[in-house]
C-alpha positions as CSV (number, residue, x, y, z in Angstrom):
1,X,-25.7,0.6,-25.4
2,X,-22.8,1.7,-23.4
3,X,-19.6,-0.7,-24.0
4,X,-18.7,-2.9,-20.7
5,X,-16.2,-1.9,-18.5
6,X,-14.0,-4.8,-18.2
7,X,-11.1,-4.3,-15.4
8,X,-8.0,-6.4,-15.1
9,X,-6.8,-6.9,-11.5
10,X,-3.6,-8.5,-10.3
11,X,-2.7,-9.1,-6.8
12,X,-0.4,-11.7,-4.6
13,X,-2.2,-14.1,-2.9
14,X,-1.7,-12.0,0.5
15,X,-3.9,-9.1,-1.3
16,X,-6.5,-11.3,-2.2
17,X,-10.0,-11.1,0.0
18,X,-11.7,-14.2,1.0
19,X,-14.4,-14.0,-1.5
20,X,-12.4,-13.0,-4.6
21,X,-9.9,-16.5,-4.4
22,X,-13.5,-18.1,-3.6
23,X,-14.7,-16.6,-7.3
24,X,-11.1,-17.3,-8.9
25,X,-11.3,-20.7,-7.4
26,X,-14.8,-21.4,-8.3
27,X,-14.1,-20.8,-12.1
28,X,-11.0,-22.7,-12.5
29,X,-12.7,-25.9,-11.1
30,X,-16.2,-24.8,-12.7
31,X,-13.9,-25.2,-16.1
32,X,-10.8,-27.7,-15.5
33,X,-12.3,-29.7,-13.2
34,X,-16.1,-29.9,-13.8
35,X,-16.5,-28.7,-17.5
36,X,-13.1,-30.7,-19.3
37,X,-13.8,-33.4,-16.8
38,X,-10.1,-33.6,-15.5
39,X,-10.1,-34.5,-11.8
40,X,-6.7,-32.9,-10.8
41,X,-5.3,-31.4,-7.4
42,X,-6.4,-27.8,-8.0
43,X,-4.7,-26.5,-5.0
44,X,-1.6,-27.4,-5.6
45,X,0.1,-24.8,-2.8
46,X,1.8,-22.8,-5.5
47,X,-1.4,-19.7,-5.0
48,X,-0.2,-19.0,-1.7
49,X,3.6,-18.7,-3.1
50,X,5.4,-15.0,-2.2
51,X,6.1,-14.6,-6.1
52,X,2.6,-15.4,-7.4
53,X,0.6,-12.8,-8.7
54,X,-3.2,-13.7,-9.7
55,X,-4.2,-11.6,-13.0
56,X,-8.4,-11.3,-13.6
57,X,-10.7,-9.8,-16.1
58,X,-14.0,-8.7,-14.0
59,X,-16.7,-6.7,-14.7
60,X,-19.0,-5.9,-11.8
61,X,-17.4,-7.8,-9.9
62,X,-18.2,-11.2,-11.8
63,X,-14.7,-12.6,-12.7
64,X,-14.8,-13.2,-16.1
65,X,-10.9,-14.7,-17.2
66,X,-7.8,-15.4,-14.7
67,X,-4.8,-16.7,-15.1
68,X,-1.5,-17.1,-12.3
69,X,1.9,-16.3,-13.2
70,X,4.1,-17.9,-10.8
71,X,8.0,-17.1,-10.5
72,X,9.9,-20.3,-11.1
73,X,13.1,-21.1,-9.3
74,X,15.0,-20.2,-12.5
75,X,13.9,-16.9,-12.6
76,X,11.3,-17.5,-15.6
77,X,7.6,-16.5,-15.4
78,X,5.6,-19.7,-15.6
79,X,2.0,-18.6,-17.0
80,X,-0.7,-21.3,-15.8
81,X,-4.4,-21.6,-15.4
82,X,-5.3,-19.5,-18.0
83,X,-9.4,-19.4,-18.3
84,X,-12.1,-17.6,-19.1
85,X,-15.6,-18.3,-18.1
86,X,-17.8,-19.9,-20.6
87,X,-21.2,-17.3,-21.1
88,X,-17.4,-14.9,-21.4
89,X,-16.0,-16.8,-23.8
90,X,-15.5,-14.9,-27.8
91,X,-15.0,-11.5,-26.3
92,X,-11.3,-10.9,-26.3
93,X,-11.0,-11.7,-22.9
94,X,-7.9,-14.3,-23.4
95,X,-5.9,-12.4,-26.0
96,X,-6.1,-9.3,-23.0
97,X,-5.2,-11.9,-20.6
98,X,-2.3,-12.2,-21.7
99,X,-1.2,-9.2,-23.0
100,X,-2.2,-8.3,-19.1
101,X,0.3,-11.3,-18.1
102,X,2.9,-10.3,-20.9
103,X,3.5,-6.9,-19.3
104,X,3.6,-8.0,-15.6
105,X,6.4,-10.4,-16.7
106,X,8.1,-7.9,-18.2
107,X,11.9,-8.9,-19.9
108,X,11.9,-12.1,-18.3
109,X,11.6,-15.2,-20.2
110,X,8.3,-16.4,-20.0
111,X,6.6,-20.3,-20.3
112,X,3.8,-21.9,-20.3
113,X,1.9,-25.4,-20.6
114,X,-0.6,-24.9,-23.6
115,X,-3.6,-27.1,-24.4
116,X,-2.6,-28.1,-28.1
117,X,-5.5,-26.6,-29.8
118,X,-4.1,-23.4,-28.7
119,X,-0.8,-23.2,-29.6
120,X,-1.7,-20.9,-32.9
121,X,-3.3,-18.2,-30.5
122,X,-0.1,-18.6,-27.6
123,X,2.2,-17.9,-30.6
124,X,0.3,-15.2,-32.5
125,X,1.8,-13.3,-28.5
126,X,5.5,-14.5,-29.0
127,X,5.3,-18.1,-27.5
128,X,7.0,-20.8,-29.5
129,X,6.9,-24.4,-28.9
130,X,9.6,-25.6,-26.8
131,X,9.1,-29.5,-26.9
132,X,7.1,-32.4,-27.3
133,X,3.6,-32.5,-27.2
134,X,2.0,-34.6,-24.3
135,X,-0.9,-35.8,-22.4
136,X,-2.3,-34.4,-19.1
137,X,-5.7,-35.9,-17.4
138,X,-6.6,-37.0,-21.5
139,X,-5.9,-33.5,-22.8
140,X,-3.1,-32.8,-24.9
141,X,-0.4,-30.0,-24.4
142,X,2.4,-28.5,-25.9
143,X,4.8,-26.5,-24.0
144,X,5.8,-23.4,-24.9
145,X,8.0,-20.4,-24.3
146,X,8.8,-16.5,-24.8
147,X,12.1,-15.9,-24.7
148,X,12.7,-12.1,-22.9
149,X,11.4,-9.1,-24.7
150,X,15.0,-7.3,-25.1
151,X,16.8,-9.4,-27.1
């Protein structure tokens, strides 16, 4: 059986076609807000930001993991809805995700908002955790960061 051809795309919000946010969209709430039962403002008005950039695993054009990177005032890369769709799910699809993410953010420090359970996979890419842990709609997270690659 031939191996899947699994693409990562990246784009601003400005390059993005009506139906592909739809699909982005539709699996972030299909997992934050309907699977982990977390009713939360989704659209939040940072997707439509100049110095967003939407990063997706797809394979014939089903979207199979996304995350945003969105340029924080402070110059850091802020890494953030970081999903991958559940029949995806044990594939790799994450770790590439963020490798993806890691090299689109280049030197820059880099942080992000981890669901605890996960901090052991965020760190095994250079995160470490940067404060106290904390509750969000009755999920706990840790955030961590990445300082810049040239040290």
């Amino acid at each position: 059986m031939p191996q899947q051809t699994v693409e990562a795309r990246i784009a601003s919000f400005a390059e993005l076609d009506a139906r592909t946010f739809h699909d982005l969209l539709r699996l972030r709430i299909d997992v934050f807000v309907v699977e982990q039962t977390c009713p939360y403002p989704e659209l939040d008005g940072r997707d439509v930001e100049p110095g967003t950039r939407h990063l997706w695993l797809a394979h014939d054009g089903a979207v199979l993991a996304y995350l945003r990177i969105l340029a924080d005032p402070d110059g850091v890369a802020r890494i953030g809805r970081v999903v991958v769709a559940p029949a995806a799910r044990g594939g790799g699809h994450a770790g590439r995700l963020i490798t993806e993410a890691l090299a689109t953010v280049g030197d820059r420090p880099c942080v992000l908002e981890a669901q605890s359970h996960l901090t052991g996979f965020y760190a095994r890419h250079g995160f470490a955790v940067s404060g106290p842990e904390y509750v969000e709609d009755g999920i706990p997270h840790t955030p961590m960061r990445r300082e810049s690659a040239i040290h």
